[in-house]
N, C-alpha and C positions, 0 to 999 in steps of 0.2 A: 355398306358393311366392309368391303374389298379396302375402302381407303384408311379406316378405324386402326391398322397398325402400322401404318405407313406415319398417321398423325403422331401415333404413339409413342415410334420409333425417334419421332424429330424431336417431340418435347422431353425424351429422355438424354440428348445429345447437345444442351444448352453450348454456347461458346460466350467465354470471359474475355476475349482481346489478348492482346500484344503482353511479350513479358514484359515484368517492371525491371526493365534494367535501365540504366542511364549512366552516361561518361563519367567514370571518377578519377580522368586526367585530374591531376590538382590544381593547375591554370583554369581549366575551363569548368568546373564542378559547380564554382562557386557563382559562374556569372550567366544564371537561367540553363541548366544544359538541359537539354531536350530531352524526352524520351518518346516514344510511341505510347500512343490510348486508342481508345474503341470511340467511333463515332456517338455512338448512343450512349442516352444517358445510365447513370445506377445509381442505386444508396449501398455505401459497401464502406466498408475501417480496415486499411492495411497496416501491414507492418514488414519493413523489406529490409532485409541484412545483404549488405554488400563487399567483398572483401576483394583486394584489391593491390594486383605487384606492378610495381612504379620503378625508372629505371631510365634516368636521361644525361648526361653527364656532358654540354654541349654549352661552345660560347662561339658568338660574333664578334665583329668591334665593337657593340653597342651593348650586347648584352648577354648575360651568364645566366644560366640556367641548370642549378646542380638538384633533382631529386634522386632520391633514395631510398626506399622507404615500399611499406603496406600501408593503405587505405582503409577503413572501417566506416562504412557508413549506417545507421541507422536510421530510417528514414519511416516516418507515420504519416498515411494519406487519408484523408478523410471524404468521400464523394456526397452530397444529396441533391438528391433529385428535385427540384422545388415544381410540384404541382403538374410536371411533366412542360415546363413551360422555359426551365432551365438547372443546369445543375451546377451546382456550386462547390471550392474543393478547394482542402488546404494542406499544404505538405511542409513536414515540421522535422527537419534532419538533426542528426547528430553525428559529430565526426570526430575523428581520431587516427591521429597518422604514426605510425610505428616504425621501429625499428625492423620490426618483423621475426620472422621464422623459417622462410623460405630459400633461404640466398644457396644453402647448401644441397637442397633438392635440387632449384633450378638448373646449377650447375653441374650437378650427374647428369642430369635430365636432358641439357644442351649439348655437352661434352657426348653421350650418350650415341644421339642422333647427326650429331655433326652442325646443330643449328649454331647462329650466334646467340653470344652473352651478351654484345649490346655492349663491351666493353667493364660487366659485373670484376671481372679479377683483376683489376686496377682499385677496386675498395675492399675494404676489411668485409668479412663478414654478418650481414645484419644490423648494419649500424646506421643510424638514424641520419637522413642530411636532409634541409630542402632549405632553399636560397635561391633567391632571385636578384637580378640586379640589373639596371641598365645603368649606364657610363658608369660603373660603379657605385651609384646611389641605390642602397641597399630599398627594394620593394616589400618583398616577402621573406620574414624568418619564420618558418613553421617549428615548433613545438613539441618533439615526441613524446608519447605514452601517455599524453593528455586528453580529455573528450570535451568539445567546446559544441555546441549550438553554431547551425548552417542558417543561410538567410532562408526566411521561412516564404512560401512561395503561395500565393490565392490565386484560384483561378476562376472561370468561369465559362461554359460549354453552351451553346443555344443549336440546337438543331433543327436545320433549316431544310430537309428534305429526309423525309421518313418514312424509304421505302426499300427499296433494296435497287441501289445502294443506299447506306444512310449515309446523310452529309450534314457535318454540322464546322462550327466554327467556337474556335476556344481564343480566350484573351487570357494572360497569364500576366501576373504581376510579383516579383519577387524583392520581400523586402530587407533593407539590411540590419540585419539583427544578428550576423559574426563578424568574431574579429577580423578584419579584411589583412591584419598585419600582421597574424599569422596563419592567413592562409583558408579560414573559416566561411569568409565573406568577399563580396566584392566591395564593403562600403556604401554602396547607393542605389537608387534604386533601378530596376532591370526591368521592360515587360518584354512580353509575346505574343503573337498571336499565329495562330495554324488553322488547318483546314483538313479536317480531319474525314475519312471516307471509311466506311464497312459493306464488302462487298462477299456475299454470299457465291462460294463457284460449286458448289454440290450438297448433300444432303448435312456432306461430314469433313466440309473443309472449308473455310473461310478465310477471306483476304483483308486485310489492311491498310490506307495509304496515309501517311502525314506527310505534311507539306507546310514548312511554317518560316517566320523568322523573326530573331532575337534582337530587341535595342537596348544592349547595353548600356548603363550608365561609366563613369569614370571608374578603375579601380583605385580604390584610394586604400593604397596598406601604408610603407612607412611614405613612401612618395606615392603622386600621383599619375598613373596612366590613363590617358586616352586611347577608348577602346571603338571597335568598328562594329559594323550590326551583321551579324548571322544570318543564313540562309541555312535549312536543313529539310532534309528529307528521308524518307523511309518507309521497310513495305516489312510487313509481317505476314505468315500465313500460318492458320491454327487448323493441324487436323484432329477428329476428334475418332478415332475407329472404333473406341470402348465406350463403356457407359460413362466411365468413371475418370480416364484417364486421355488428355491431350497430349500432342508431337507438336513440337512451335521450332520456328527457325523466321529469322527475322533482321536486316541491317539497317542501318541508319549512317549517312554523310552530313557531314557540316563542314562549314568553314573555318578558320580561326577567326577569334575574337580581336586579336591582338595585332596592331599593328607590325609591319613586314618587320622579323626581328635578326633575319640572316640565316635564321635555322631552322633548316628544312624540315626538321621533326615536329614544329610548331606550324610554320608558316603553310605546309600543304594540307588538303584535306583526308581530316581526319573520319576514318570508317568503325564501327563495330559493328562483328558476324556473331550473332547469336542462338545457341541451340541451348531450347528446355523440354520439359515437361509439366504438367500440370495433374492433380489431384485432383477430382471433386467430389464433395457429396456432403448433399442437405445444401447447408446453405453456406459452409467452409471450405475452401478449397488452399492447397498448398504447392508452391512451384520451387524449381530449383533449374538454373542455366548457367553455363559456361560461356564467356563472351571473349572472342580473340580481336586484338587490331591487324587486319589483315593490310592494311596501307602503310601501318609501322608513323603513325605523325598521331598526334596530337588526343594518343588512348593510351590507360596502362596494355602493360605486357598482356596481362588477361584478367577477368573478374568473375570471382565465384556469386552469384547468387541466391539468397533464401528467402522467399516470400511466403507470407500468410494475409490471405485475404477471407472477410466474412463479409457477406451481403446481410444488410439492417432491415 
């Protein structure tokens, strides 16, 4: 009888995993970018708003690199669980790069604290750019105020120790179904695979480890690039102290994709530091996190996010 709310207590404090955020650098968005998941499987249908300030204004001898701009990502995940034998999953984005809204806050906000602008008061305010180029062979012309379809990404989870810790291993395959020329897609096709861990540290807080890497196909927008393969990693931790409500905080490293291009805001590895929370109840849960590049390479300035996830 002593143990009857002890049990009660744990099946009242479920944990969902890692926020859904993921990199919406606009180089690297498009060619498989990682994010963190939960070892174990689920049957669940998301829906995940991402928004996103961009901000690089940088050339080598080889190549130019002007974004400008907010990110919109709309992004639909769909998980199932097949027979508990494997689970299967498809993520179906939507994008939209903007002019924005922001350039005027951020700059009280820097000016403010003393931080850098990154070099913002050398452009107009809120005004649309994103360009790419090496030896001057135009790569990428992005698009603004437009919403085009992201390469739609399949994957698939097999869990191969199902205990605590659980361990499983996920194959990701992303195909190209945006326009890579401006900016949508990479053109070809991309997989992955990771190795994914969930590790239990007390009654009411739980760990996460991904471990994975990315093989790039060519980016082919107006020219074509040869791309390198990705190594990344990351650790999330979800406590849950309410019935109802989670504290997440969580980072993730990777590499660039992109051959050495002279600039260090590309070429070193890139970080994101992520803090949310989480909503639950019944079978609906809703999150919202704040994500900064604390490395300052190859992430926007910061990304708001808002997810909605139902378990099927």
């Amino acid at each position: 009888m002593c143990m009857f709310p002890l049990l009660l207590s744990s099946g009242a404090f479920p944990f969902e995993g890692p926020l859904q955020v993921s990199n919406q650098f606009p180089l690297f968005l498009p060619l498989n970018a990682p994010y963190l998941e939960r070892a174990s499987y689920e049957d669940s249908l998301s829906a995940t708003l991402s928004y996103s300030s961009v901000f690089m204004m940088k050339n080598s001898p080889e190549w130019s690199v002007n974004l400008d701009m907010e990110v919109a990502e709309l992004n639909f995940r769909l998980r199932k669980d097949i027979s508990d034998v494997v689970q299967l999953g498809i993520d179906i984005p939507l994008l939209s790069f903007n002019s924005g809204f922001m350039d005027n806050f951020l700059s009280s906000y820097h000016n403010a604290f003393g931080f850098s602008d990154y070099g913002r008061d050398s452009r107009p305010s809120n005004e649309f750019l994103y360009e790419v180029r090496k030896n001057g062979a135009l790569i990428i012309q992005g698009e603004g105020g437009r919403i085009g379809i992201g390469d739609i990404r399949l994957s698939a989870k097999k869990v191969i120790l199902n205990d605590d810790p659980v361990v499983s291993l996920e194959a990701t395959l992303e195909l190209p179904t945006g326009n890579a020329s401006k900016g949508y897609g990479s053109g070809s096709v991309d997989a992955g695979i990771s190795l994914l861990m969930d590790k239990r540290i007390s009654e009411k807080i739980k760990a996460y480890l991904n471990l994975g890497a990315i093989f790039p196909g060519s980016l082919k927008g107006h020219e074509t690039v040869t791309l390198k393969n990705v190594v990344y990693g990351g650790v999330a931790v979800e406590a849950r102290p309410w019935e109802h409500i989670s504290l997440l905080g969580q980072v993730i490293f990777q590499n660039s994709p992109f051959p050495k291009t002279g600039i260090s805001s590309i070429d070193r590895i890139s970080a994101l530091l992520s803090f949310g929370g989480r909503y639950a109840s019944g079978k609906n849960s809703f999150e919202l996190s704040f994500t900064e590049d604390p490395n300052t390479a190859g992430a926007p300035d910061f990304t708001f996010t808002f997810a909605f996830k139902r378990t099927l």
